[in-house]
OpenMM code with the backbone's topology and positions (N, CA, C; nanometers):
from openmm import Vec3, app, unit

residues = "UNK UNK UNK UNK UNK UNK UNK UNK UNK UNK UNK UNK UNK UNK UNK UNK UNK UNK UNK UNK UNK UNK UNK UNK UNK UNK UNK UNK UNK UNK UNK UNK UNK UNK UNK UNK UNK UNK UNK UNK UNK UNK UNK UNK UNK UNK UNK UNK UNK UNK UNK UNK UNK UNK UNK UNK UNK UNK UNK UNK UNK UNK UNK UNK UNK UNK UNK UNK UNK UNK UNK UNK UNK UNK UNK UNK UNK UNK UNK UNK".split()
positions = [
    Vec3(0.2902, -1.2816, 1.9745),
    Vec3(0.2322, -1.1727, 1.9005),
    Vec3(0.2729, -1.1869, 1.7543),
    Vec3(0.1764, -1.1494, 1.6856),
    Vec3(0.2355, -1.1596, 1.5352),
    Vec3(0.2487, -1.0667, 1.4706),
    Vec3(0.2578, -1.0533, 1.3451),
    Vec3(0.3569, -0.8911, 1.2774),
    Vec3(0.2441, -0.8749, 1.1477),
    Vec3(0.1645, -0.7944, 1.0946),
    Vec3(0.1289, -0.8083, 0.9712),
    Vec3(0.2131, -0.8322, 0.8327),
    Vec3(0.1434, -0.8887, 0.7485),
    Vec3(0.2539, -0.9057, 0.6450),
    Vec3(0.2570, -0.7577, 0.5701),
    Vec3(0.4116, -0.7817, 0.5168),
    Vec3(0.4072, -0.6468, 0.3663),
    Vec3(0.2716, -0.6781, 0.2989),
    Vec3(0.2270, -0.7570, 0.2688),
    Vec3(0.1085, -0.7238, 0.1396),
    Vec3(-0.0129, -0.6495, 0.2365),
    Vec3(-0.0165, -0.6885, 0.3847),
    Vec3(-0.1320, -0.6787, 0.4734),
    Vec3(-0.1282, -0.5079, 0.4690),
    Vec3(-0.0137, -0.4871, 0.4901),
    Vec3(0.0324, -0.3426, 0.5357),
    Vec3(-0.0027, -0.2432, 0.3982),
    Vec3(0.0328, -0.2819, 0.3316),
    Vec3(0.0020, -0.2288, 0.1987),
    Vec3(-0.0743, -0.1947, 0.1115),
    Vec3(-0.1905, -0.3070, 0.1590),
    Vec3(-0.3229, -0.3443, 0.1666),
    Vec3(-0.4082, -0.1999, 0.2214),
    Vec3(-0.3603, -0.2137, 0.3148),
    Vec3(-0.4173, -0.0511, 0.4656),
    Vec3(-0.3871, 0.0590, 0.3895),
    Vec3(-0.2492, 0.0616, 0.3674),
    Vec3(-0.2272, 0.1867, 0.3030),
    Vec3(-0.2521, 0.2434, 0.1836),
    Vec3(-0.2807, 0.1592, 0.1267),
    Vec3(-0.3562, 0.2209, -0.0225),
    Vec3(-0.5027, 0.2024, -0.0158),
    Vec3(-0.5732, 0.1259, 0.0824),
    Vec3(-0.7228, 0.2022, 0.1008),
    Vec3(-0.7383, 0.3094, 0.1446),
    Vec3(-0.6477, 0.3781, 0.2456),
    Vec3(-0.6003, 0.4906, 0.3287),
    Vec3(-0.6131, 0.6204, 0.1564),
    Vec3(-0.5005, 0.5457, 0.1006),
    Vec3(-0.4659, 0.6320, -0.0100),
    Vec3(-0.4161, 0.8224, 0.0279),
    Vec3(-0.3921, 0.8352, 0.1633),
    Vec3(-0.3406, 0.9720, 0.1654),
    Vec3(-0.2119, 1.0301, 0.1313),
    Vec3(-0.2204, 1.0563, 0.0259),
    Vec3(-0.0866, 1.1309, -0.0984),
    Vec3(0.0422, 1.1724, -0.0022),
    Vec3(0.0413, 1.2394, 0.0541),
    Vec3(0.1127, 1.3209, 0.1254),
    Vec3(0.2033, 1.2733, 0.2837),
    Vec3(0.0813, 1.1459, 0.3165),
    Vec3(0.1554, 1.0811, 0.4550),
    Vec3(0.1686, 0.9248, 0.3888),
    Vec3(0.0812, 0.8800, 0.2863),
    Vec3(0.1329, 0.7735, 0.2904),
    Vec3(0.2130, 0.7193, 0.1551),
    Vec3(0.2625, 0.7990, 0.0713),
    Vec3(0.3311, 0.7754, -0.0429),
    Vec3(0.4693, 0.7374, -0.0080),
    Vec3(0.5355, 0.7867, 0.0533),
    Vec3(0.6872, 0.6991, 0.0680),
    Vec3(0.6455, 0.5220, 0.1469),
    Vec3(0.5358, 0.5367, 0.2495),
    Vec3(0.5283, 0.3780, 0.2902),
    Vec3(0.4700, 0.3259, 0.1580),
    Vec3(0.4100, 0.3564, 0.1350),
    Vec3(0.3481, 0.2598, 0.0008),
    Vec3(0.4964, 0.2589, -0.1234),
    Vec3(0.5948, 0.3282, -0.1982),
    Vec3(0.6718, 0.2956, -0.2395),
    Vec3(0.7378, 0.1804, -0.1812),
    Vec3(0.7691, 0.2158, -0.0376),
    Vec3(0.8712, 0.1159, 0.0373),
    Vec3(0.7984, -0.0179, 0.0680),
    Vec3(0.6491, -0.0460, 0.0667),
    Vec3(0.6034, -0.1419, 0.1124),
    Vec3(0.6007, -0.2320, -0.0196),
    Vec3(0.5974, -0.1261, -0.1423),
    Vec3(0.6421, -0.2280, -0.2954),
    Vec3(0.7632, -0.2852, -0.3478),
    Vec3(0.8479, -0.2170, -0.2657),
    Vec3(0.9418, -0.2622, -0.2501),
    Vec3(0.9655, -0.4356, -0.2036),
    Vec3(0.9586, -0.3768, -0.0705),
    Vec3(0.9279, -0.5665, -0.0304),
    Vec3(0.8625, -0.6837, -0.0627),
    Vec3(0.7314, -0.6290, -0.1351),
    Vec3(0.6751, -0.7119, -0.1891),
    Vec3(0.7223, -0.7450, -0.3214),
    Vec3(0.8165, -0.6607, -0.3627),
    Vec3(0.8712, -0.6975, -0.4477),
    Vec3(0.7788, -0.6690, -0.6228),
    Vec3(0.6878, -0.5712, -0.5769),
    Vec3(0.6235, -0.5124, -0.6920),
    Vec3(0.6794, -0.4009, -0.8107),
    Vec3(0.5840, -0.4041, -0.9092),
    Vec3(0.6172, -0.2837, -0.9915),
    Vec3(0.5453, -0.2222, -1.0077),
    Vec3(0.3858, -0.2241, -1.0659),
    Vec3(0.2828, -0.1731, -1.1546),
    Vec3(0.1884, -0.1525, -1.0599),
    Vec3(0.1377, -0.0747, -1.1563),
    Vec3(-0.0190, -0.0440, -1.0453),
    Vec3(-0.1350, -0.1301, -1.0344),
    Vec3(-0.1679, -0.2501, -1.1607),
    Vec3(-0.1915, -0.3449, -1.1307),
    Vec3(-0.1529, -0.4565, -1.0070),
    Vec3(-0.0115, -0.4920, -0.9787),
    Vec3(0.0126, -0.5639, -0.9007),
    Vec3(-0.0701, -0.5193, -0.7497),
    Vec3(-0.0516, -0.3598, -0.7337),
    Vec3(-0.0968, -0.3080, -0.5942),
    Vec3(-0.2835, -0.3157, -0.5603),
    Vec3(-0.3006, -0.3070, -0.7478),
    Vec3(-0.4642, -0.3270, -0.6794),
    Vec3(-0.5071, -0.4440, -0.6918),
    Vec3(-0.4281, -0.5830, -0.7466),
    Vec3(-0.4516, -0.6918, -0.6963),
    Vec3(-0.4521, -0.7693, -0.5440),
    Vec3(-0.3589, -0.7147, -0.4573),
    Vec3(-0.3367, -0.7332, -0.3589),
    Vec3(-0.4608, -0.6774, -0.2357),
    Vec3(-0.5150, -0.5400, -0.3061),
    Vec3(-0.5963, -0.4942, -0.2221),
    Vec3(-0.7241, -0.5388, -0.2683),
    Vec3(-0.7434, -0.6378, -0.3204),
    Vec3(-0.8831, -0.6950, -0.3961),
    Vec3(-0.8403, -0.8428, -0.3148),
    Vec3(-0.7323, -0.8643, -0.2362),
    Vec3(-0.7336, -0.9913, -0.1942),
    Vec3(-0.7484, -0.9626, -0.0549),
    Vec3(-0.7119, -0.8899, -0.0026),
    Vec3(-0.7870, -0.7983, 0.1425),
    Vec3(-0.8808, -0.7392, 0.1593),
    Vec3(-0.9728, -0.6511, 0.1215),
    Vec3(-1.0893, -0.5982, 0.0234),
    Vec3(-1.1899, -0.6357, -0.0430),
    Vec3(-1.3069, -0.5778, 0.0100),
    Vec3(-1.4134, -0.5956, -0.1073),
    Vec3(-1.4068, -0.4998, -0.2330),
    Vec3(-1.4410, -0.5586, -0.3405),
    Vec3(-1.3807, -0.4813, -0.4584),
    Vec3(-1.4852, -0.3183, -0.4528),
    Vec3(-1.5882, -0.3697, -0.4067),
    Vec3(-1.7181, -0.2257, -0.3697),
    Vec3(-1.6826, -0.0998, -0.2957),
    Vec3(-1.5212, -0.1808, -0.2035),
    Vec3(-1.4922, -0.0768, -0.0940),
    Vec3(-1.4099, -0.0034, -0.1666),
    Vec3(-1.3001, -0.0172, -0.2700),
    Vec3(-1.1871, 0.0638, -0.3540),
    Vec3(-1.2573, 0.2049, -0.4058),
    Vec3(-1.2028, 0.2462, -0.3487),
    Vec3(-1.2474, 0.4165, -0.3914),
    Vec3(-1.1360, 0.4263, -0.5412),
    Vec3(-1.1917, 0.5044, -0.6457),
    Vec3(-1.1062, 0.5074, -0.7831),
    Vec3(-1.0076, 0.6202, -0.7616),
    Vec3(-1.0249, 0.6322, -0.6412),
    Vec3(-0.8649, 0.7296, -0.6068),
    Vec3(-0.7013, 0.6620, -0.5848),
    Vec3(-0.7758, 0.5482, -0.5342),
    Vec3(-0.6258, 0.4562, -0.5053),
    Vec3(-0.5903, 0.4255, -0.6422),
    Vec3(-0.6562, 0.3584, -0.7730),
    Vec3(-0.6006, 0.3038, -0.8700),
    Vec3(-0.5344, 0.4787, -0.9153),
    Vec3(-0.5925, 0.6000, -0.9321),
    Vec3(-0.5280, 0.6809, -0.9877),
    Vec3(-0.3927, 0.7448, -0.8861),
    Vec3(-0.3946, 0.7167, -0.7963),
    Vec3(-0.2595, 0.7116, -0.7010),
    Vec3(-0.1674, 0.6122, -0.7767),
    Vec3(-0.1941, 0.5014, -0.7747),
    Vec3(-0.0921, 0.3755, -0.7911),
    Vec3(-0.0481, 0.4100, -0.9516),
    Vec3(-0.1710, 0.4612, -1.0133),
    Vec3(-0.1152, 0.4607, -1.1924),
    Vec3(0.0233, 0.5941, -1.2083),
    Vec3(-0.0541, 0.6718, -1.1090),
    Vec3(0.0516, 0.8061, -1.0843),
    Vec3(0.2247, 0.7479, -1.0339),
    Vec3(0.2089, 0.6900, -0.9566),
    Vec3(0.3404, 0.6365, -0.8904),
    Vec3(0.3930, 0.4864, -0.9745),
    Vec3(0.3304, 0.4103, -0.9933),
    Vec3(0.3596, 0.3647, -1.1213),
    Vec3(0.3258, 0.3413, -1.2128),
    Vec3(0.3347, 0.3907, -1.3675),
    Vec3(0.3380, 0.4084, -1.4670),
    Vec3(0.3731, 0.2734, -1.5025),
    Vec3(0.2915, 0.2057, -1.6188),
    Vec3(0.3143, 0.1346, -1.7089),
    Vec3(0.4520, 0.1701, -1.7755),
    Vec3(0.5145, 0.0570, -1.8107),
    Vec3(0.6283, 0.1093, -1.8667),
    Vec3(0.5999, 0.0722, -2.0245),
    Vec3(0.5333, 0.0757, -2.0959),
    Vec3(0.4824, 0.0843, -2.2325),
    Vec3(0.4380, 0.2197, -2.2398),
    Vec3(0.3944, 0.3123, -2.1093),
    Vec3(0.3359, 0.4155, -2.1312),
    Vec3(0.4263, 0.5130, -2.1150),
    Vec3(0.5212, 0.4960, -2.0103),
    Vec3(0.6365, 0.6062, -2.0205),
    Vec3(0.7304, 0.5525, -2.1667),
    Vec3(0.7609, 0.4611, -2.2313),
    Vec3(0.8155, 0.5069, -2.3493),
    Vec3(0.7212, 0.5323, -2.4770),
    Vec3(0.6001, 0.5035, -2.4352),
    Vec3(0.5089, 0.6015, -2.5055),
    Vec3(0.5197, 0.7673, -2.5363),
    Vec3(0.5363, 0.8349, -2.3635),
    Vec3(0.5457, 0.9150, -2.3577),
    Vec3(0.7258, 0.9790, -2.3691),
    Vec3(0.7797, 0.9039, -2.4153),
    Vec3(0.9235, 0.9726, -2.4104),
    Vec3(0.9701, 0.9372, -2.5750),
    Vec3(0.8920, 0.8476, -2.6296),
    Vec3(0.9358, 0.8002, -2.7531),
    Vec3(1.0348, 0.7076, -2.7899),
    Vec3(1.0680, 0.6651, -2.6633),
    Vec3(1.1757, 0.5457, -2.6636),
    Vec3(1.0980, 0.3746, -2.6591),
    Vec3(1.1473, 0.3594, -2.7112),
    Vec3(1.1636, 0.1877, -2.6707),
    Vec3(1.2275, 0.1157, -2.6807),
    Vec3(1.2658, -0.0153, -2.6580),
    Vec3(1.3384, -0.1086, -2.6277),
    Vec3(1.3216, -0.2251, -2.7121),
] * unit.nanometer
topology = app.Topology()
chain = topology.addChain("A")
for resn in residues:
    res = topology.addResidue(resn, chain)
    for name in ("N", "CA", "C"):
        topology.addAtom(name, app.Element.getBySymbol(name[0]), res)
């Protein structure tokens, strides 16, 4: 029997995109994959996925949970 991968799983869950049941697996599944940005997450689901099927709810989920980090010291006035 075989196991899906983290990206496979991750993949599911952000087409899913439900805020409330699936936001801690999707943190933890970026984890493993070893992601940051919300780019990285909707690359992955464009490699499982037809790009026609992405509802524009998942990219505003993923931008919500992660933030560009040019944009939070945008928004805080800091930088580095």
């Amino acid at each position: 029997m075989a196991a899906a991968s983290p990206e496979y799983l991750l993949a599911m869950k952000l087409m899913a995109s439900r805020v409330e049941r699936d936001q801690d697996d999707i943190r933890e599944l970026y984890k493993l994959c070893g992601f940051q940005t919300a780019d990285e997450g909707l690359e992955i689901l464009v490699r499982y996925y037809p790009e026609h099927q992405i509802l524009p709810r998942v990219q505003f989920l993923l931008q919500e949970m992660f933030p560009d980090v040019k944009e939070q010291e945008r928004d805080t006035g800091l930088s580095r």
